[in-house]
C-alpha positions as CSV (number, residue, x, y, z in Angstrom):
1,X,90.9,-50.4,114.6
2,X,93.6,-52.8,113.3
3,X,93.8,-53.6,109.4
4,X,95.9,-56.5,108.7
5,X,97.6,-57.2,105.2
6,X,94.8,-58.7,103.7
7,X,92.1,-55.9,104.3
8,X,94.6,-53.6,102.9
9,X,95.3,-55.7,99.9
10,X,91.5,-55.9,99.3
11,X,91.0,-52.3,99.7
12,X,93.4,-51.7,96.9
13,X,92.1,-54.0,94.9
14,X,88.3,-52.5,95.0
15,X,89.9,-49.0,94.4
16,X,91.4,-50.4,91.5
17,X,88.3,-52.1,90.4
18,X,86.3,-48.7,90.8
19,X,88.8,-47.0,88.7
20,X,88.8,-49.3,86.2
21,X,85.1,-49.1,86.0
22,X,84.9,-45.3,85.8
23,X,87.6,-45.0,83.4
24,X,85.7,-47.4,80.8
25,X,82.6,-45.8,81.5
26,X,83.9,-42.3,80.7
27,X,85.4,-43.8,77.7
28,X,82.8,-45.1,76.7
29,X,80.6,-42.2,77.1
30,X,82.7,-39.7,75.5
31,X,82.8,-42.4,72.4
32,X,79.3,-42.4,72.3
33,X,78.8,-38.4,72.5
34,X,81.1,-38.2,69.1
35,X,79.3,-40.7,67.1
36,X,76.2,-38.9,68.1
37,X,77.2,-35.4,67.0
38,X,79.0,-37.0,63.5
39,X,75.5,-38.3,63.2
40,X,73.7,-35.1,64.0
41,X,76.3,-33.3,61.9
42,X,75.7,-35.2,59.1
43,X,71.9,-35.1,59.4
44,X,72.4,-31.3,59.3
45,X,74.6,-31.3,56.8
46,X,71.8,-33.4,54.5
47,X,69.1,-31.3,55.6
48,X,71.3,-28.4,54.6
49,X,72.0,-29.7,51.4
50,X,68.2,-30.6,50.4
51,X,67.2,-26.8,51.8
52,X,69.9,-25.7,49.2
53,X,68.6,-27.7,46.2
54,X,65.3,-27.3,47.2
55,X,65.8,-22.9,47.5
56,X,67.0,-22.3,43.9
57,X,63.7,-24.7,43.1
58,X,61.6,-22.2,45.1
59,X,63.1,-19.2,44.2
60,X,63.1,-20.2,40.3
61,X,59.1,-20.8,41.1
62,X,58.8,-17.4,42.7
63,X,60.2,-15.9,39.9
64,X,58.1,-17.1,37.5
65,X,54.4,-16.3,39.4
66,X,55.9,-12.7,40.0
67,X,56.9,-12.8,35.6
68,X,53.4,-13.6,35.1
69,X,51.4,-12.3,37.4
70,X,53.2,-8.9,35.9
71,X,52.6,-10.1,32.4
72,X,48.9,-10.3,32.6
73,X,48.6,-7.6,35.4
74,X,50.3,-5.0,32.2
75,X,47.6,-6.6,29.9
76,X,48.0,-4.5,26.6
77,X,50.6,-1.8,27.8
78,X,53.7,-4.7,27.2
79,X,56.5,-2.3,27.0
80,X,55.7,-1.2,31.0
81,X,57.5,-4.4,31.6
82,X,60.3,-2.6,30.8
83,X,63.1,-3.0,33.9
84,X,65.6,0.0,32.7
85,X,64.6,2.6,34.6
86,X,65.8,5.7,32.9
87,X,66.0,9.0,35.2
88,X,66.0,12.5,33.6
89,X,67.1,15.7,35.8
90,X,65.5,19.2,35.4
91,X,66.4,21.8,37.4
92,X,65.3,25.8,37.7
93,X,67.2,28.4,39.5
94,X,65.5,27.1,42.9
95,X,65.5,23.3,43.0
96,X,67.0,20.1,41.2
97,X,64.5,17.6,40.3
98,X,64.8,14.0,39.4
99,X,62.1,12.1,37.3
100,X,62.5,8.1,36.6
101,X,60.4,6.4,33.8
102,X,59.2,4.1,36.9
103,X,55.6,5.3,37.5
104,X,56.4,8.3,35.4
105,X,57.0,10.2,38.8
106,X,59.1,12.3,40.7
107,X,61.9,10.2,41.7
108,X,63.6,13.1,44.3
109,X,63.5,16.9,44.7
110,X,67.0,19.0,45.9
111,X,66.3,22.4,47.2
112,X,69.5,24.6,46.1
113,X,69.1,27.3,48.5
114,X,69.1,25.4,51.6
115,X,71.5,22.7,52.7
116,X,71.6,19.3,55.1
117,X,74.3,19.1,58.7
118,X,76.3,17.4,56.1
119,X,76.1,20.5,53.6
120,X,74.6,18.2,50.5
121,X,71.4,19.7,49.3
122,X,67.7,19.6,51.2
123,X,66.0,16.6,49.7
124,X,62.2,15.8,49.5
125,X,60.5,13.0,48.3
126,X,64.0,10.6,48.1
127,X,62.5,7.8,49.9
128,X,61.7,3.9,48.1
129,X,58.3,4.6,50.1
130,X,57.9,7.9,48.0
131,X,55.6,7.4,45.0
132,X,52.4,8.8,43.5
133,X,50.6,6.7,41.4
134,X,46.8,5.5,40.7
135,X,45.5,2.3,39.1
136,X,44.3,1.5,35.8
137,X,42.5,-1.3,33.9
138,X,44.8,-2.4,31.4
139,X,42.7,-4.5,29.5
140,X,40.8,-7.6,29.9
141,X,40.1,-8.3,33.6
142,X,43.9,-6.8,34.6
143,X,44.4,-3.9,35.9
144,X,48.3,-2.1,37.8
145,X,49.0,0.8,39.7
146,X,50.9,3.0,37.2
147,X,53.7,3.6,39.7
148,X,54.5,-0.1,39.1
149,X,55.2,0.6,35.4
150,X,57.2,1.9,33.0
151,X,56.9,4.7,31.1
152,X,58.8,3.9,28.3
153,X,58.2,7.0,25.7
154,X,60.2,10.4,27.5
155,X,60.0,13.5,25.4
156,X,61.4,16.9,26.7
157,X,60.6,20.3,25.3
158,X,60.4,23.9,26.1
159,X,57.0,25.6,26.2
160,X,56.5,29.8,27.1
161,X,59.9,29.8,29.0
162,X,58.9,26.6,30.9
163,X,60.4,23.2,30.7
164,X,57.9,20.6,29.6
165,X,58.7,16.8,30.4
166,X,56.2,14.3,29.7
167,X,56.4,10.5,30.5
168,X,53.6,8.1,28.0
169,X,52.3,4.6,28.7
170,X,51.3,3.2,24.8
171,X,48.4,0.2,24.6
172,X,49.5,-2.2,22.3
173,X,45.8,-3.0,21.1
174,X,43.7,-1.3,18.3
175,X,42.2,1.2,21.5
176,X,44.7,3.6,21.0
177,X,44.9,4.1,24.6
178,X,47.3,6.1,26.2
179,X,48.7,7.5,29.4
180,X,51.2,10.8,29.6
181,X,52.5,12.3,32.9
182,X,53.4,15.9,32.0
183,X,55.3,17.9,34.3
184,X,55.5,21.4,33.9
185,X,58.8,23.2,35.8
186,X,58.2,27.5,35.5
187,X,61.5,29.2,36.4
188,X,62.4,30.7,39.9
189,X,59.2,28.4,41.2
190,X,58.6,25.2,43.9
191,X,54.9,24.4,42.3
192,X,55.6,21.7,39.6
193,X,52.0,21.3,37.5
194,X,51.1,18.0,37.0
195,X,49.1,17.0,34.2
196,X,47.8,13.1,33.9
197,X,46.3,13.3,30.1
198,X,44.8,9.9,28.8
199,X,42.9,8.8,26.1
200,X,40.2,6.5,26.6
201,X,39.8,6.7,30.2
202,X,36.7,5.3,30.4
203,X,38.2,1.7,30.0
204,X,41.1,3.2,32.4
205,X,39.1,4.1,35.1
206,X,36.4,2.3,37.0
207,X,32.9,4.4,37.3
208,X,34.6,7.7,36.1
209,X,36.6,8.0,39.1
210,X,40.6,8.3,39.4
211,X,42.2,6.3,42.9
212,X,44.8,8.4,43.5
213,X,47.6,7.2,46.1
214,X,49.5,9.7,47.7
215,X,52.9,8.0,49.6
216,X,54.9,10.5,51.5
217,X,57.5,10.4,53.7
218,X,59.3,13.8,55.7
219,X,62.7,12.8,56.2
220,X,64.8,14.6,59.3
221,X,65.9,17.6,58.4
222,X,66.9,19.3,61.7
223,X,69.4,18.6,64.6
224,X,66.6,17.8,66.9
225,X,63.9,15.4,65.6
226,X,61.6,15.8,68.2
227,X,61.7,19.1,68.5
228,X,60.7,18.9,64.9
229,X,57.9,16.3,65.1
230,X,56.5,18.5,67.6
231,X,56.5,21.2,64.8
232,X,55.1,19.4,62.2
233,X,51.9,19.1,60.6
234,X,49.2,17.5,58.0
235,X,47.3,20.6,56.4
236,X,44.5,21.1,53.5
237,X,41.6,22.7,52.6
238,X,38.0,21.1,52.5
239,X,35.4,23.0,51.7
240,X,37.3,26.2,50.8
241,X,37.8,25.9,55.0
242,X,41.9,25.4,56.2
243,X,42.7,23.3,58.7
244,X,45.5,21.2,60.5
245,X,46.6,18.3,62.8
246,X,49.2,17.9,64.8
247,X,50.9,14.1,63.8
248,X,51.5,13.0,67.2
249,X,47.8,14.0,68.3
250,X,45.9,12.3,65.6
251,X,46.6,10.0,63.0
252,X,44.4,9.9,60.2
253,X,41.7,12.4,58.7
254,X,38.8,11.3,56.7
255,X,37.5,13.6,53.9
256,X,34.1,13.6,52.9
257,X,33.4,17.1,50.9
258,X,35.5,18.6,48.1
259,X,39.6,19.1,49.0
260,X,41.3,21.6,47.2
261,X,44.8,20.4,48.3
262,X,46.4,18.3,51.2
263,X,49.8,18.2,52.5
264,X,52.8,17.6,55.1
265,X,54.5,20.8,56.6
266,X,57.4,19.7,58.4
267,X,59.3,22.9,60.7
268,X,60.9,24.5,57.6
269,X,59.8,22.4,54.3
270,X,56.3,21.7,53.2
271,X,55.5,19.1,50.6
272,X,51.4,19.9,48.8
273,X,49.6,18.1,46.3
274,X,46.8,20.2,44.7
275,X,44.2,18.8,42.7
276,X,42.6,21.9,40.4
277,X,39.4,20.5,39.8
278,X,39.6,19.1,43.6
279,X,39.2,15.9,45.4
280,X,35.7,14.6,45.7
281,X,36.7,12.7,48.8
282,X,39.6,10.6,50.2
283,X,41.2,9.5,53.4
284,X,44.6,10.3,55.1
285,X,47.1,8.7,57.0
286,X,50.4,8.8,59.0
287,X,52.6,7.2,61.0
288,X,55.3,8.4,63.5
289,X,58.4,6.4,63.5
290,X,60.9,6.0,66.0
291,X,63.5,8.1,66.0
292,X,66.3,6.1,65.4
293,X,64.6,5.9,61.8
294,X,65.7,9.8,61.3
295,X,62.0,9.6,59.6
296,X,59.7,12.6,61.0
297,X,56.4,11.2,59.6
298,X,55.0,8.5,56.9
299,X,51.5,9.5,55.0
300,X,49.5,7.9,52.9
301,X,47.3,9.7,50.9
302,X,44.3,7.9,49.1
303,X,42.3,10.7,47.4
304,X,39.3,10.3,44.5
305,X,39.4,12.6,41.7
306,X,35.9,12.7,39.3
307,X,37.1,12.2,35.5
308,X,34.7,12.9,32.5
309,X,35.0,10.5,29.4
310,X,35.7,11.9,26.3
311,X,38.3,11.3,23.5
312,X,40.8,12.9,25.3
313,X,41.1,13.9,29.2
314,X,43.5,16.1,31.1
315,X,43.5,15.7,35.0
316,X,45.0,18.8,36.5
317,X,47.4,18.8,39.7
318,X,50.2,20.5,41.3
319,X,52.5,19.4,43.5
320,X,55.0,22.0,46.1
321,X,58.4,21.2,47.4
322,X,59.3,24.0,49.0
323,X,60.6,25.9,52.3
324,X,57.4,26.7,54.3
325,X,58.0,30.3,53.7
326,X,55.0,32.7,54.7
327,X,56.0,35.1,52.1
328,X,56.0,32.2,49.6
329,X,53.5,30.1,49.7
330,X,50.9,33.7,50.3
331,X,51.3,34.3,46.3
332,X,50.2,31.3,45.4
333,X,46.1,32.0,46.9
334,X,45.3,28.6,48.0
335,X,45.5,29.2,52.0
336,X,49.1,27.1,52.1
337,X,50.3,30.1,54.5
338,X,47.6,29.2,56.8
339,X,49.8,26.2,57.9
340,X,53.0,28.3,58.8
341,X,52.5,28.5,62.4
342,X,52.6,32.2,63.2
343,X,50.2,31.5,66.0
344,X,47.7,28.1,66.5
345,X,45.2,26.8,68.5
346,X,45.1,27.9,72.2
347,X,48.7,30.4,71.0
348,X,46.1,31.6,67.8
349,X,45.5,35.1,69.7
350,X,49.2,35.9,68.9
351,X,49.0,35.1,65.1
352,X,47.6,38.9,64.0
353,X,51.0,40.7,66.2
354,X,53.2,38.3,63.7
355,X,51.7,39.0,61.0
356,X,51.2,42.9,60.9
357,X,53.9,43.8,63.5
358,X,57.0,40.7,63.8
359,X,57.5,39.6,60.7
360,X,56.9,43.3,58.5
361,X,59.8,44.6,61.2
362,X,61.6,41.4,61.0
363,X,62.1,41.4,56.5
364,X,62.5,45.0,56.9
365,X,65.8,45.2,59.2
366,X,66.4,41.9,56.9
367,X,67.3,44.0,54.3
368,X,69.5,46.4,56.5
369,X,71.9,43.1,57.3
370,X,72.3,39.8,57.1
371,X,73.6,39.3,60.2
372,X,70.3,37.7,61.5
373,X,71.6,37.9,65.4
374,X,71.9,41.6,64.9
375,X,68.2,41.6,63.4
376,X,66.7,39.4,66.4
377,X,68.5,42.2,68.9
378,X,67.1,45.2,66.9
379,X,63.7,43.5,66.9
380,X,64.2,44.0,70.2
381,X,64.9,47.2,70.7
382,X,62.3,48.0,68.4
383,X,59.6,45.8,70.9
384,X,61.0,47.7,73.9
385,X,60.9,51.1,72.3
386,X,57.1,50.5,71.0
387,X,56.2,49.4,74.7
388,X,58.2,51.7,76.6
389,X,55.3,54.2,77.7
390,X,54.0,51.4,79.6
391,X,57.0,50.3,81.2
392,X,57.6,54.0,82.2
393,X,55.1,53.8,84.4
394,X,55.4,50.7,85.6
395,X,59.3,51.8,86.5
396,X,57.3,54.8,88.2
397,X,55.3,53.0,90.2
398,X,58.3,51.0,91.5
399,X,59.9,54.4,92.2
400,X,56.9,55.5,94.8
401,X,56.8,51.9,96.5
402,X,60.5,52.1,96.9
403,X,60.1,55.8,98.4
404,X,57.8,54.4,100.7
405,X,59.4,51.6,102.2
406,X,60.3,53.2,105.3
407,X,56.9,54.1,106.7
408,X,56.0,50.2,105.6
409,X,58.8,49.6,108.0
410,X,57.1,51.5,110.4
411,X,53.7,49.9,109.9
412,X,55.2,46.4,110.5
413,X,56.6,47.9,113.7
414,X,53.3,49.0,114.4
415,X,51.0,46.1,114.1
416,X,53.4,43.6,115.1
417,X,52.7,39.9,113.5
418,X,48.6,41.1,113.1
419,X,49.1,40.5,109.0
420,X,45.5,41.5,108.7
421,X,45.9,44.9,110.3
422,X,49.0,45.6,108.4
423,X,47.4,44.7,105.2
424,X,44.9,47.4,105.7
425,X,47.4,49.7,106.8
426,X,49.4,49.1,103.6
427,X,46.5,49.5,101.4
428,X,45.6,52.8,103.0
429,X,49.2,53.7,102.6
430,X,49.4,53.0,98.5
431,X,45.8,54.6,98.2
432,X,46.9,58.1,100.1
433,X,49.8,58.1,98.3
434,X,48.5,57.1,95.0
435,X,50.1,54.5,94.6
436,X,49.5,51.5,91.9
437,X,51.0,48.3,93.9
438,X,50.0,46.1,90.9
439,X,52.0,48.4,88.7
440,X,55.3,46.8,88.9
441,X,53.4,44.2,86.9
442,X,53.1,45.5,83.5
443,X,56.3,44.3,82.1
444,X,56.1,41.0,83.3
445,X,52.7,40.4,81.6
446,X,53.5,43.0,78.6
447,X,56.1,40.4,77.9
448,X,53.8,37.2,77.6
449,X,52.2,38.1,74.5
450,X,55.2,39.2,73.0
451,X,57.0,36.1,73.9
452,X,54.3,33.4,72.5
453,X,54.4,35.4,69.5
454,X,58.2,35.3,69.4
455,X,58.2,31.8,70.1
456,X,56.2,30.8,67.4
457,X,57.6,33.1,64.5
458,X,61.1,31.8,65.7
459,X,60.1,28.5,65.7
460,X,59.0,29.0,61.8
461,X,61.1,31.3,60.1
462,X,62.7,29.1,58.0
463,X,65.4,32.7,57.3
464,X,66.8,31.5,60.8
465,X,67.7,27.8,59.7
466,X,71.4,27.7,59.4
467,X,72.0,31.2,60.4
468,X,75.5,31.4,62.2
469,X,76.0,34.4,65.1
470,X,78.4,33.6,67.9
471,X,78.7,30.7,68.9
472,X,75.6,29.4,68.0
473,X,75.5,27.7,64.4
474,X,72.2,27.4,63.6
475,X,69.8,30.1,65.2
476,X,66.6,27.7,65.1
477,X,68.1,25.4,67.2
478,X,69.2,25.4,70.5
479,X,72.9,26.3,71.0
480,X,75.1,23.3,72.8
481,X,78.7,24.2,73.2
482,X,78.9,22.4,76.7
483,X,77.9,18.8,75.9
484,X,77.5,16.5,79.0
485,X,78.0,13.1,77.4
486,X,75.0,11.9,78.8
487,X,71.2,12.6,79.5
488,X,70.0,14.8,82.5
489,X,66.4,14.8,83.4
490,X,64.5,17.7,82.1
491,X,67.4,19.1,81.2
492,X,69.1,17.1,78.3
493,X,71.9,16.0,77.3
494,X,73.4,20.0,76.7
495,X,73.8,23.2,78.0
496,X,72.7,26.1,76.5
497,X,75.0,28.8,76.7
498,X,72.0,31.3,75.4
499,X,69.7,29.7,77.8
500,X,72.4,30.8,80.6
501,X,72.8,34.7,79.7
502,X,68.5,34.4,80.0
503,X,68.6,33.0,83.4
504,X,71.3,35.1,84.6
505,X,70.1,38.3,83.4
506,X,66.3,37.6,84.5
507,X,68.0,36.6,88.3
508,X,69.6,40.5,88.5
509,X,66.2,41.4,87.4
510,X,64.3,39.3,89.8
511,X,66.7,40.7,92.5
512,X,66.0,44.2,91.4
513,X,62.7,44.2,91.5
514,X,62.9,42.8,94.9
515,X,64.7,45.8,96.1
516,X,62.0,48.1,94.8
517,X,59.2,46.3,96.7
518,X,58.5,46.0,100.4
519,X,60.1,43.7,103.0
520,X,58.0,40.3,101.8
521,X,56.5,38.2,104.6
522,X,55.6,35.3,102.6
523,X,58.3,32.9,101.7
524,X,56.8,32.0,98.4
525,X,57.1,35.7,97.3
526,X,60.6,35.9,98.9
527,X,62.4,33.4,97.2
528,X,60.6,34.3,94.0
529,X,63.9,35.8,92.5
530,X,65.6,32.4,93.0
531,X,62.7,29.9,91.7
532,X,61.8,31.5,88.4
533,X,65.4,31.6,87.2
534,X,65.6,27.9,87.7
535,X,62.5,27.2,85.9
536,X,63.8,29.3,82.7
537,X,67.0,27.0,82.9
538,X,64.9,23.9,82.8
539,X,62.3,25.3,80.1
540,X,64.9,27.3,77.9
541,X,67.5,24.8,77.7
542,X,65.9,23.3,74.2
543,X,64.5,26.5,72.6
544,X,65.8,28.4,69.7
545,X,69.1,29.7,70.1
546,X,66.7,32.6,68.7
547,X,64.3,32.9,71.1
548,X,66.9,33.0,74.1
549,X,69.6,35.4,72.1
550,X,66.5,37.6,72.1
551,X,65.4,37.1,75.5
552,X,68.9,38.0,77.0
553,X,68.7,41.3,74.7
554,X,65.4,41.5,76.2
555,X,66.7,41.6,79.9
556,X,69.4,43.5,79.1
557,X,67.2,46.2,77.9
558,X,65.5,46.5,81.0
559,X,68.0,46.4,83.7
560,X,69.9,49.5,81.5
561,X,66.2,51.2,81.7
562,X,66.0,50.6,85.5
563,X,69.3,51.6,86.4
564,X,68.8,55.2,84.1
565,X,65.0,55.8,85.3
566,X,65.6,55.4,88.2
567,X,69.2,57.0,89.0
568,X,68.5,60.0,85.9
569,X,64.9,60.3,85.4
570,X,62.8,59.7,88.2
571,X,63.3,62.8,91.4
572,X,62.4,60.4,94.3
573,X,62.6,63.8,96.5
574,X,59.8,64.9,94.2
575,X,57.9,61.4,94.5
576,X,57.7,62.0,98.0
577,X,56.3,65.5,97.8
578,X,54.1,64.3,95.4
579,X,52.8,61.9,97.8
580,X,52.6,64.0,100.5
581,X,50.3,66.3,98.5
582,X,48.4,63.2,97.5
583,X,47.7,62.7,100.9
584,X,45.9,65.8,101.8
585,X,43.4,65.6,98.9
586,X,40.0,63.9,99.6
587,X,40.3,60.7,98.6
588,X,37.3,58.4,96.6
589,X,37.6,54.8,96.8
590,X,36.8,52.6,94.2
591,X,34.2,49.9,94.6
592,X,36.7,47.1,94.2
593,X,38.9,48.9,97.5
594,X,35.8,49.5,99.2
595,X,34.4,45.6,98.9
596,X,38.5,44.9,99.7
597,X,37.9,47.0,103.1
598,X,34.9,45.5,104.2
599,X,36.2,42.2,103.6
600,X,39.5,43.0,105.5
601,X,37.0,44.4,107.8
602,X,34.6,41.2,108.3
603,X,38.2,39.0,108.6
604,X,38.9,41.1,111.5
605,X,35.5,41.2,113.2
606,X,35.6,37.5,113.4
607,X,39.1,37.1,114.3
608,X,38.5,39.3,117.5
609,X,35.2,37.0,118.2
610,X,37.5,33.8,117.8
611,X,40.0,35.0,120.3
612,X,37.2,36.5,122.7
613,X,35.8,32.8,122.8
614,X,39.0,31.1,123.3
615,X,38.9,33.1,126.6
C-alpha cells in the first residue's frame, strides 16, 4: 500500500484531533470530580456541624430525664441523691474489706493470706457488676433499688471485740422511715453478718416480702481458666438438702422450698450468702464468659425473703469470702464443706477415703513440714505401705508365672498355632501349679481408687495453691518449663516436665511387668507397654503438678519393690518346688474353671466338626 503526502498529513491531523479531544475530556473530568468532593465535603462538614450542635442539645436533654427520673424515683430519702461516694476499709487479721456508701455494700474483699500471679492480694467481689441490693418504695408511687443509692449516715463502732459498721438511708417525711446496713466483721473470721434493720417496712416492702438481688461475679484466679471453670460450682441448701451444678452443664436453678444459703465455689475461693431466717424461694443464674474476659462465671441471684411488720425489723444474713477450705467452712454447720469436691457425682465413691484417710494423713505430715512436695511423696509412701500386703502378693504371683515360663514355652511348642488347645494347656498349667494369673492385676486396679481420690483432693486443696517444690511454682497447676510457642492438639501449648518422669517411670514398669508374664500372642497385649505410656502423656500433660509429682513417687515405689522382692525376698528355687508339690495334690476346680473348661471344650468340639466338613 502506498500513502502519499496528503494521507499522511490527514492522519496526523486526526491523531491530533483525538488527542485534543481526550486531553479536554480528562480535564474536564478530573475538574468535575473536585467540585464534586468540595461539595460532598462541605455537605459533610454541615452535617457534621448540625450532629455537633444538635449532641450537646441531646445530651443536655438526657441529663435532665436521668436528674429527674432519680429525683422522684428517691421520693422522700433526698439525701440518696448524694454522688460522693465515700468508702470505709475494715480489715481483721484474715481479709481487707472495702465498704462504699453506694448501696451501703461491700464494695471489694482482699484475702491476706493468699495472693494473685502478680503477688497483689486475692480479691472477691471487685467487679462494677458486683452489688447486692433490693428495692424499696420510697414514697408515693416511686420506689429504687437501694444499691442505686446513697447511704449517706456512716457510723463505726466496736461491739464484744467485733467491729460494727453500719450504713443508714433517712426519710425526709414525718414516717420516720429508715434503712441501716450493718455489717458485723468478728476477728480471725471470712463470715461477715449482715443485718438490713428498717423501720417501717411495711410501706418499704411490697406484700411483706424483701426482692433481694444477688450480682456476683468469680473473677480468674488461676493460671489456667478452664481448667478452673471446669472446677467450679453454684452450691446451696434447699430443704435442709445440699446440692450443686456444674456452670458449664446447667445454667440456672429455680428454688421453690426454703434456701438456707446459695453460693459460687470457684477451685480455691468460695463466695456464700446466707439468709438466717432463709429464702422462701428465688431463682438463680449464670453465665460463662469467654475467656478472654479472665471472668470464670457471672450469677445473678434473685432470692425472696418473708419480713414481718412491726416498728422495727432486723433481716438477718451472712455473707463468706473465703478460701474453699474443708477444714473451714466444716465449723461453720451449714453444709458449705459439702461443695469442696473431695469426691462428686459418678467420682462420689471416693469422697469417704479423702475424708477419713487423705486428708487426716495429709494435715498431719503438714505439720511435720512445709515443704508440701515432701508431704505429697510421704503421702505416698504412706499409701504404698498401707497397701503393700496386697501388692506382696500380687509381686508373688508374678514370681510363679515368671518361674513358669519355660514349660509355657514348651506348651506353645506343643500345640503349635492351635490357640485353643494352648489355652487349655495354660489354664491347667496355672491351676496345677496354683497359680493366680489375674494376680499381677492388683496394683493396677488397687491404684484406680486411690488415684480418683487423689485427683480430686489435689484438685481442691487450696494448701497446694502457690506451693513452690522444684521446678514447679505452683503445685495445683500443671508445671510448664518447656513452652512450645504454640498449640498442639491434645497436648497444649506445654510440656510437663512432671507429666514426663510419670510416663517414663510407668514405661519401665510396663516393660517389667512384661518380662514377668508369658510370651504374648496377641498384639494388643504386646505393645501394651508402649500405648499406655502415650496415653498418660496426652492425659497428664494438664494435671496438677501434684497429682503427677505423686504419681512419679508412686512408680518409683514400685519398681524399687520389684527389683528387692524379687532379687531379696522371693526364693524362685522354692516357688518351683512349691509348685511341684502343688501339682501332686488332688486338685478341685472351681465352678467358674469348670464352666471355662467346658466352654474351651464345646469351642473345640465344633472347631474339629468345621474342619471335618471342609473335607
Amino acid at each position: 500500500m502506498k500513502f502519499d503526502r496528503n494521507t499522511v498529513i490527514g492522519f496526523l491531523v486526526l491523531a491530533i484531533l483525538f488527542i485534543g479531544y481526550f486531553y479536554f475530556t480528562n480535564k474536564q473530568q478530573a475538574e468535575f470530580r473536585k467540585t464534586q468532593a468540595a461539595e460532598l465535603t462541605i455537605k459533610q462538614a454541615k452535617e457534621d456541624s448540625i450532629a455537633l450542635l444538635n449532641k450537646p442539645a441531646e445530651d443536655s436533654v438526657k441529663r435532665v430525664i436521668d436528674s429527674v427520673t432519680k429525683v422522684s424515683n428517691v421520693g422522700n430519702f433526698k439525701k440518696a441523691l448524694d454522688t460522693t461516694e465515700n468508702l470505709v476499709v475494715i480489715q481483721n487479721e484474715l481479709m481487707k474489706i472495702t465498704f462504699t456508701s453506694r448501696g451501703g455494700r461491700v464494695k471489694q474483699v482482699e484475702l491476706k493470706n493468699y495472693k494473685e500471679h502478680d503477688s497483689s492480694l486475692v480479691k472477691l467481689a471487685s467487679s462494677d457488676f458486683d452489688k447486692i441490693g433490693y428495692r424499696i418504695n420510697t414514697g408515693g408511687n416511686s420506689s429504687e433499688e437501694t444499691a442505686n443509692l446513697s447511704f449517706t449516715q456512716i457510723d463505726s463502732t466496736t461491739r464484744e471485740g467485733n467491729q460494727v459498721i453500719s450504713f443508714t438511708l433517712q426519710a425526709e417525711d414525718s414516717s420516720g422511715a429508715f434503712v441501716t446496713h450493718e455489717y458485723v466483721i468478728k476477728p480471725d473470721d471470712y463470715m461477715i453478718d449482715f443485718n438490713v434493720k428498717m423501720k417501717g417496712a411495711e410501706q418499704l416492702l411490697n406484700q411483706g416480702t424483701m426482692n433481694l438481688l444477688w450480682q456476683y461475679t468469680a473473677a480468674q484466679q488461676e493460671s489456667d481458666i478452664s481448667f478452673e471453670k471446669q472446677n467450679t460450682q453454684v452450691g446451696y441448701v434447699e430443704d435442709g438438702s445440699f446440692d450443686y451444678h456444674t456452670i458449664g452443664r446447667k445454667s440456672s436453678k429455680n428454688f421453690d422450698e426454703n434456701i438456707n444459703w446459695v453460693g459460687v465455689r470457684q477451685r480455691f475461693f468460695f463466695t456464700i450468702l446466707v439468709a438466717k431466717d432463709n429464702f422462701s424461694s428465688g431463682n438463680m443464674e449464670w453465665t460463662v464468659p469467654d475467656d478472654s474476659t479472665k471472668t470464670v462465671v457471672q450469677s445473678i441471684a434473685n432470692m425472696k425473703v418473708p419480713v414481718q411488720a412491726g416498728p422495727s425489723t432486723v433481716i438477718p444474713f451472712s455473707i463468706y469470702y473465703g478460701p474453699s477450705d474443708y477444714q473451714i467452712l466444716k465449723k461453720y454447720d451449714l453444709k458449705f464443706e459439702k461443695l469442696v469436691n473431695l469426691g462428686q457425682g459418678m467420682y462420689s465413691f471416693v469422697r469417704p477415703i479423702n475424708k477419713y484417710i487423705i486428708m487426716p494423713i495429709f494435715n498431719f505430715l503438714r505439720g511435720l513440714t512445709g515443704n508440701l512436695g515432701i508431704v505429697i511423696a510421704l503421702l505416698t509412701i504412706f499409701i504404698r505401705l498401707l497397701t503393700s500386703p496386697l501388692i506382696y502378693k500380687s509381686y508373688l504371683s508374678g514370681a510363679k508365672m515368671k518361674a513358669l515360663r519355660p514349660e509355657i514355652a514348651k506348651l506353645k511348642e506343643k500345640t503349635g498355632d492351635d490357640k485353643q488347645a494352648m489355652s487349655m494347656e495354660q489354664m491347667k498349667l496355672f491351676r496345677e501349679a496354683g497359680v493366680n494369673p489375674l494376680g499381677g492385676c492388683i496394683p493396677a486396679l488397687l491404684q484406680i481408687p486411690i488415684f480418683f481420690a487423689l485427683f480430686s483432693y489435689f484438685n481442691s486443696e487450696v494448701a497446694l495453691r502457690g506451693a513452690e517444690f522444684l521446678w514447679s511454682t505452683d503445685l495445683s497447676a500443671y508445671d510448664d518449663p518447656i513452652k512450645f510457642g504454640f498449640n498442639i492438639p491434645l497436648l497444649g501449648s506445654h510440656l510437663s516436665l512432671f507429666c514426663i518422669t510419670a510416663v517414663i517411670t510407668s514405661f519401665l514398669i510396663s516393660l517389667y511387668s512384661m518380662s514377668m508374664t508369658p510370651d504374648q500372642s496377641n498384639p494388643v497385649m504386646k505393645y501394651m507397654p508402649y500405648i499406655f505410656p502415650i496415653f498418660l502423656l496426652f492425659f497428664f500433660n494438664r494435671l496438677p503438678a501434684a497429682l503427677t509429682w505423686y504419681y512419679t513417687v508412686s512408680n518409683l515405689i514400685t519398681l524399687i519393690l520389684q527389683y528387692i522382692i524379687q532379687t531379696y525376698i522371693i526364693d524362685h528355687d522354692k516357688i518351683l518346688e512349691k509348685i511341684a508339690l502343688n501339682r501332686k495334690k488332688p486338685k478341685t476346680k472351681s465352678k467358674w474353671q469348670e464352666r471355662m473348661e467346658q466352654m474351651q471344650e464345646q469351642q473345640k468340639k465344633m472347631k474339629e466338626m468345621q474342619q471335618k466338613n471342609k473335607r
